[in-house]
C-alpha positions in Angstrom: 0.0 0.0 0.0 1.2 3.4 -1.1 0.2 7.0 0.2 1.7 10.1 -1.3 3.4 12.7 1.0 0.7 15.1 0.0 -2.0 12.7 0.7 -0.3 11.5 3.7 -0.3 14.9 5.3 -3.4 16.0 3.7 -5.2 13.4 5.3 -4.7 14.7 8.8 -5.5 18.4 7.9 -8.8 17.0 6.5 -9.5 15.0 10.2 -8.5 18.1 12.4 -9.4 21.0 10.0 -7.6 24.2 10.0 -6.7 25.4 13.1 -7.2 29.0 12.0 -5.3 31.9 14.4 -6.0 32.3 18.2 -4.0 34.3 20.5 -3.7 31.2 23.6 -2.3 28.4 21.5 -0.6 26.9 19.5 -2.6 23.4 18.5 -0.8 21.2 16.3 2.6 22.2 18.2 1.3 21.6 21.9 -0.6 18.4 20.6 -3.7 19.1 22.8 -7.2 19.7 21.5 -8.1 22.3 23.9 -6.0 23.9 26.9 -7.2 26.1 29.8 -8.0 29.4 27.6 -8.5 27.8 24.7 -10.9 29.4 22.4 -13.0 27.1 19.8 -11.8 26.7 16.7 -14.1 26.7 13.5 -13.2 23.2 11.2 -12.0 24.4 7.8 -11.8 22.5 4.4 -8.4 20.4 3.5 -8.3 23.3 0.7 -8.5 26.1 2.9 -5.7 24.3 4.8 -3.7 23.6 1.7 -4.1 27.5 0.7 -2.4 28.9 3.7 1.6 29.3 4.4 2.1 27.8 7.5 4.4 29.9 9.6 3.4 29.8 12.8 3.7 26.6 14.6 7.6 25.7 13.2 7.7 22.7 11.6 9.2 21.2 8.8 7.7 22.7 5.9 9.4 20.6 3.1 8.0 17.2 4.9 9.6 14.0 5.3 12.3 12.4 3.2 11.3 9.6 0.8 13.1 7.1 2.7 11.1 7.6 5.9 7.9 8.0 3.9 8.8 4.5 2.5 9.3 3.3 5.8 6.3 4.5 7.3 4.2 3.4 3.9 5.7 0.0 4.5 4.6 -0.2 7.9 0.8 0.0 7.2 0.6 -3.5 6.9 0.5 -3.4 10.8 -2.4 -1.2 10.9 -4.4 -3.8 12.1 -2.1 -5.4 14.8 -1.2 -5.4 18.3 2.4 -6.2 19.3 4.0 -5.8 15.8 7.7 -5.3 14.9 8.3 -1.3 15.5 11.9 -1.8 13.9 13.5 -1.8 17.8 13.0 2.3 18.4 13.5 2.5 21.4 17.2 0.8 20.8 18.2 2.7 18.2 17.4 5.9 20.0 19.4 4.8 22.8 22.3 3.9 20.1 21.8 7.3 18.7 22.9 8.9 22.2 25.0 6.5 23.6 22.9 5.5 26.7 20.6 2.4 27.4 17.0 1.6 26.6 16.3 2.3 30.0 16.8 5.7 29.4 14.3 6.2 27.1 10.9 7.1 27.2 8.5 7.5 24.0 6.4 9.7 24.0 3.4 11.6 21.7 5.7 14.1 20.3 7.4 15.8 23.0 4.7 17.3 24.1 3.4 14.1 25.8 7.0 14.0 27.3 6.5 17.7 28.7 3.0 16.5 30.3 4.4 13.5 32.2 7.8 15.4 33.7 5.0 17.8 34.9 2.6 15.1 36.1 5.7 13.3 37.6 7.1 16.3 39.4 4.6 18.2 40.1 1.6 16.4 41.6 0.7 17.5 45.4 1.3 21.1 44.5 5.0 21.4 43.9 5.4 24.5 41.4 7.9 24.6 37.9 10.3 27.4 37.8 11.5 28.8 34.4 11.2 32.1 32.1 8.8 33.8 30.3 8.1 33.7 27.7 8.7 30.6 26.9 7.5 27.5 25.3 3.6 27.3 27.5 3.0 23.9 27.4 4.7 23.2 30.5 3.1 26.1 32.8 -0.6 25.2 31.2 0.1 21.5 32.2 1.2 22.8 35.8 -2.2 24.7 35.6 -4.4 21.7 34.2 -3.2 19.6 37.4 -4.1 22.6 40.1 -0.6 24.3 40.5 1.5 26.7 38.9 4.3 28.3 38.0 7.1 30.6 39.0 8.2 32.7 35.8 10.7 34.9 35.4 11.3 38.0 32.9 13.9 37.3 30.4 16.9 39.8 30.3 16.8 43.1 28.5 18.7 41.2 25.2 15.7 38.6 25.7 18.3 36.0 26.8 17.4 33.8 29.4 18.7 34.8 33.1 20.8 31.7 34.4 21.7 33.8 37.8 17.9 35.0 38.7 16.7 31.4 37.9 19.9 29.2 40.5 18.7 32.3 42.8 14.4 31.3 42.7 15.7 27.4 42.9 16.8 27.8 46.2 14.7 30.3 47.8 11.8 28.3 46.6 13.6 24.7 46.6 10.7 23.4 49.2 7.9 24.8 46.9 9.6 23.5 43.4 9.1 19.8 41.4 11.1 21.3 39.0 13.4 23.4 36.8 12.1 24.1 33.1 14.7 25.3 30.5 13.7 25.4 27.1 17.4 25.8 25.0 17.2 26.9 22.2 14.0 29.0 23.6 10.8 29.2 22.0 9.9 31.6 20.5 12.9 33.7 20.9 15.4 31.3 19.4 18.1 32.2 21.4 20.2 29.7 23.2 21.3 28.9 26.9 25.1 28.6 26.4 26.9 25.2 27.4 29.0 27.6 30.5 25.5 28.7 31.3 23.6 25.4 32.1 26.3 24.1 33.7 26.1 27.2 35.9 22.2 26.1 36.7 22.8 22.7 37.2 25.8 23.2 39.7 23.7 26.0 41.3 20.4 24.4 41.8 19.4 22.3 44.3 21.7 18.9 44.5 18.3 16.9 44.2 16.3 19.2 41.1 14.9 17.7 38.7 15.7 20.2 35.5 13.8 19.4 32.4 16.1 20.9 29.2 13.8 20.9 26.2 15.8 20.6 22.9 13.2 20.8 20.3 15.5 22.9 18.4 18.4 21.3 18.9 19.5 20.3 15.3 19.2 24.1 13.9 21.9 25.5 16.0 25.4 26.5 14.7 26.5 28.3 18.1 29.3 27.3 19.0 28.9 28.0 22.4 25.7 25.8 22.9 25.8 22.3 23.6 23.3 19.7 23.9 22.9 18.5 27.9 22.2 14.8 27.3 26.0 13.8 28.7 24.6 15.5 31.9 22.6 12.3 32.1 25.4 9.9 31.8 26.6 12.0 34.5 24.2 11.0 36.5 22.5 14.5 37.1 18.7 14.8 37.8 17.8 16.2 34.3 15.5 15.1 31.2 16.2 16.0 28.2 13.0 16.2 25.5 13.6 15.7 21.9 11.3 15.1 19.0 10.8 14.4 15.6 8.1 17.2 15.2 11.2 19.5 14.0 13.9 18.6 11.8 12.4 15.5 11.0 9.3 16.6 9.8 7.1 14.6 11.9 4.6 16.8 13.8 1.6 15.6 12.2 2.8 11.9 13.4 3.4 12.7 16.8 6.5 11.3 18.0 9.3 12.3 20.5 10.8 11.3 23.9 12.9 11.4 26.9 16.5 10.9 28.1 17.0 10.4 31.8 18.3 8.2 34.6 16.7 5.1 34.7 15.5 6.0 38.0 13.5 9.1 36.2 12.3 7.0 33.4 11.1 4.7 35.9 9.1 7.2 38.1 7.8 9.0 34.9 6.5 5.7 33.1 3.3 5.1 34.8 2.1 8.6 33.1 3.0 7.7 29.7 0.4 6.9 27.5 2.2 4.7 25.3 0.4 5.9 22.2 2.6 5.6 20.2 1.1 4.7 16.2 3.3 2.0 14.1 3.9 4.3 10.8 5.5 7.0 13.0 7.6 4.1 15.0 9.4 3.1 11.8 9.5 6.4 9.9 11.4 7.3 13.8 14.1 4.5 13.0 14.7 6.2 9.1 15.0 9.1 10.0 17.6 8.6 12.7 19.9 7.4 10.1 18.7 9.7 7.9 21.3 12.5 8.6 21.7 13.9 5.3 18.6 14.9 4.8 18.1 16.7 8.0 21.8 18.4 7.0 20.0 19.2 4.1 16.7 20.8 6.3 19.1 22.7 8.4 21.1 24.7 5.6 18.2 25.5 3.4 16.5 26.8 7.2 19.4 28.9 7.8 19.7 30.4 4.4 16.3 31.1 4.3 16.3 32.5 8.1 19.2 35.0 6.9 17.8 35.8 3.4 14.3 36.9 5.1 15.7 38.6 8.4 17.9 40.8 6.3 15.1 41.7 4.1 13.4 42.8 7.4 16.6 45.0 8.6 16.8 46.5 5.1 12.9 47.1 5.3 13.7 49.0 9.2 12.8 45.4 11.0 15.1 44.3 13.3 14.9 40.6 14.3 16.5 38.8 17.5 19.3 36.3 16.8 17.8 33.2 16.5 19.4 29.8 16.2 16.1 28.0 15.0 14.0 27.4 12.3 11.5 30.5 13.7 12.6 34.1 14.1 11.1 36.9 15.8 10.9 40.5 14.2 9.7 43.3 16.7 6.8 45.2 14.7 6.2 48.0 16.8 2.7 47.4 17.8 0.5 44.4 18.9 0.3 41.7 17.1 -3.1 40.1 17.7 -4.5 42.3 15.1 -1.2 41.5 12.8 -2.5 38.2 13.1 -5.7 38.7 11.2 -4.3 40.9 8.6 -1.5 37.8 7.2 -4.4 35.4 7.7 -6.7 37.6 5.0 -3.7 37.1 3.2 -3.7 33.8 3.6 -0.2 33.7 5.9 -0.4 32.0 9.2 1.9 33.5 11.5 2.8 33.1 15.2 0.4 33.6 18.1 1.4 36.7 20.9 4.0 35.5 23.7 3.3 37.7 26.6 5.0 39.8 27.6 6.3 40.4 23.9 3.2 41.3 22.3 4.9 43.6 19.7 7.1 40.7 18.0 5.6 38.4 16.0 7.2 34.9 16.0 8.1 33.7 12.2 8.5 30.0 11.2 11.1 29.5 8.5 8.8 27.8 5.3 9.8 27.5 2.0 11.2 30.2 -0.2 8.0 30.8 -2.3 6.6 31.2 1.2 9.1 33.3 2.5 9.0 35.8 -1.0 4.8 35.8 -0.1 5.4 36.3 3.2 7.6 39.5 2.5 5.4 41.0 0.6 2.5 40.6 2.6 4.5 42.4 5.4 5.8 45.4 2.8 1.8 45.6 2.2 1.3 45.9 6.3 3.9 47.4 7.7 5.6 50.6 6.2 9.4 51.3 5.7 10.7 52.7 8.8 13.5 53.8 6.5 11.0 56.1 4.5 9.1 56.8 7.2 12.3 58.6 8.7 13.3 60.1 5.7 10.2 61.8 4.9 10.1 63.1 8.6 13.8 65.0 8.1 
């Protein structure tokens, strides 16, 4: 049995219909079909779907390589079983990093992994610490099980503040479950430098458990970041979350997991759904071996990333650094209204990230959606350069 790509993907827009623009949430990225806030959203046509340049929930807009399309087409034949070969996932992640199976965790896309470090951590009232904004799923879920968080502003360069957050660990050790870091963060795309995490980690609490969300992980060409997964080997009380929503272009499939201490996986298992579908299983396994073509994602991301944030600068938009396949570009007034006027254009753009209501989050998509995306925002938003110039 064969299924296009188009078809493939096509087939789940038609189920969920478009998700349209709200200012709470960001659906298909948080994998939840309502969250506390949550406005209704009206069911569009596959067509309305298909008209619309997705840039504004980050994924992979070129889709998945043949080769995992093959291997997820090839896997249909186990549609209709229980207990089928999943082409040993779970191992071949754990090759990937160099640690055991029982480090592992599967999860739903790492969303799922988000919701049970919460659930794990943070049941009986304990609170999650980390920075704002940042990447909501995690407070909402603290807020879904009756507790909360403790956020912090982000410095004045939007970087994340490493010193403010060891100093809320341990004034508030006894109220904490745990530390959330999101590196690179979303939606600022900025990263936590390698010096800087290992500044948190020897700072907080011996015993705090720190979840380091690396969604993003495969864009970044700082050389001063690092992923944190040898922290595990270490032995230190983190989880790292990764997923294949990204880079590997499986968001619609729903697929990601968790690296920890087999003691962590362990007391995070019971909360796992183990939902895991058999298409997604195997097209996981291809694309782990698959690292060309994600070589091949992250250049043409970064080339377009440059192209369309100089375009901005020339236009008078300046953009923060990002290290991601998202940018934000600081428009100068709020964006919930922005919002609208790229959807009438049939752009879908990011959703407001208190407190930064006057940036509008940007997912890198392809280049004819990049060119369509720049000219809807010459037709919005006027040169600042000829603004100045006529005011002289």
């Amino acid at each position: 049995m064969t299924v296009s790509r188009r078809g493939f993907m096509g087939g789940f827009a038609a189920t969920l219909g478009y998700i349209g623009v709200a200012p709470e949430l960001d659906l298909f990225a948080q994998n939840r079909p309502a969250a506390p806030g949550g406005a209704a959203r009206a069911p569009r046509m596959a067509d309305d779907y298909d008209m619309m340049a997705h840039l504004s929930s980050n994924e992979n807009c070129w889709g998945p390589p043949e080769n995992v399309m093959k291997a997820m087409n090839n896997a249909w034949k186990y549609s209709n079983r229980y207990g089928y070969p999943d082409g040993n996932l779970v191992a071949e992640i754990a090759k990937h990093h160099g640690v055991k199976t029982e480090n592992i965790l599967l999860g739903a896309g790492s969303g799922e992994i988000l919701d049970v470090v919460g659930t794990t951590y943070l049941l009986g009232g304990k609170k999650v610490l980390g920075v704002e904004p940042s990447y909501g799923s995690v407070y909402q879920h603290a807020t879904s099980i009756k507790t909360t968080a403790i956020k912090l502003p982000l410095n004045k360069d939007y970087t994340q503040n490493i010193p403010a957050m060891i100093k809320a660990a341990n004034d508030h050790a006894s109220e904490l479950g745990l530390v959330y870091l999101c590196n690179p963060n979303n939606p600022t795309g900025i990263v936590v430098t390698k010096e800087e995490v290992k500044q948190l980690l020897d700072g907080t609490p011996k015993d705090m458990p720190v979840l380091i969300d690396e969604a993003y992980h495969h864009f970044v060409d700082d050389a001063r970041y690092a992923t944190s997964l040898p922290y595990v080997l270490e032995g230190r009380p983190v989880v790292i979350a990764r997923t294949f929503s990204k880079i590997a272009a499986l968001a619609g499939m729903r697929l990601g997991y968790a690296v920890a201490s087999k003691e962590f996986i362990d007391r995070m298992r019971p909360y796992s759904m183990g939902s895991i579908n058999a298409l997604v299983k195997w097209g996981g396994v291809a694309s782990l071996k698959d690292t060309a073509s994600q070589a091949e994602v992250k250049k043409k991301v970064i080339d377009l990333r440059k192209k369309t944030t100089s375009e901005l600068a020339a236009h008078g938009y300046d953009c923060l650094p990002s290290e991601t396949n998202f940018f934000m570009v600081a428009i100068g007034r709020e964006i919930q209204p922005v919002i609208q006027e790229f959807a009438a254009k049939k752009i879908a753009v990011g959703r407001p990230f208190p407190p930064m209501t006057k940036h509008m989050r940007v997912s890198v998509g392809t280049a004819e959606e990049m060119a369509r995306f720049m000219t809807a925002f010459k037709e919005i938003f006027p040169s600042k350069w000829r603004t100045t110039a006529a005011g002289v």
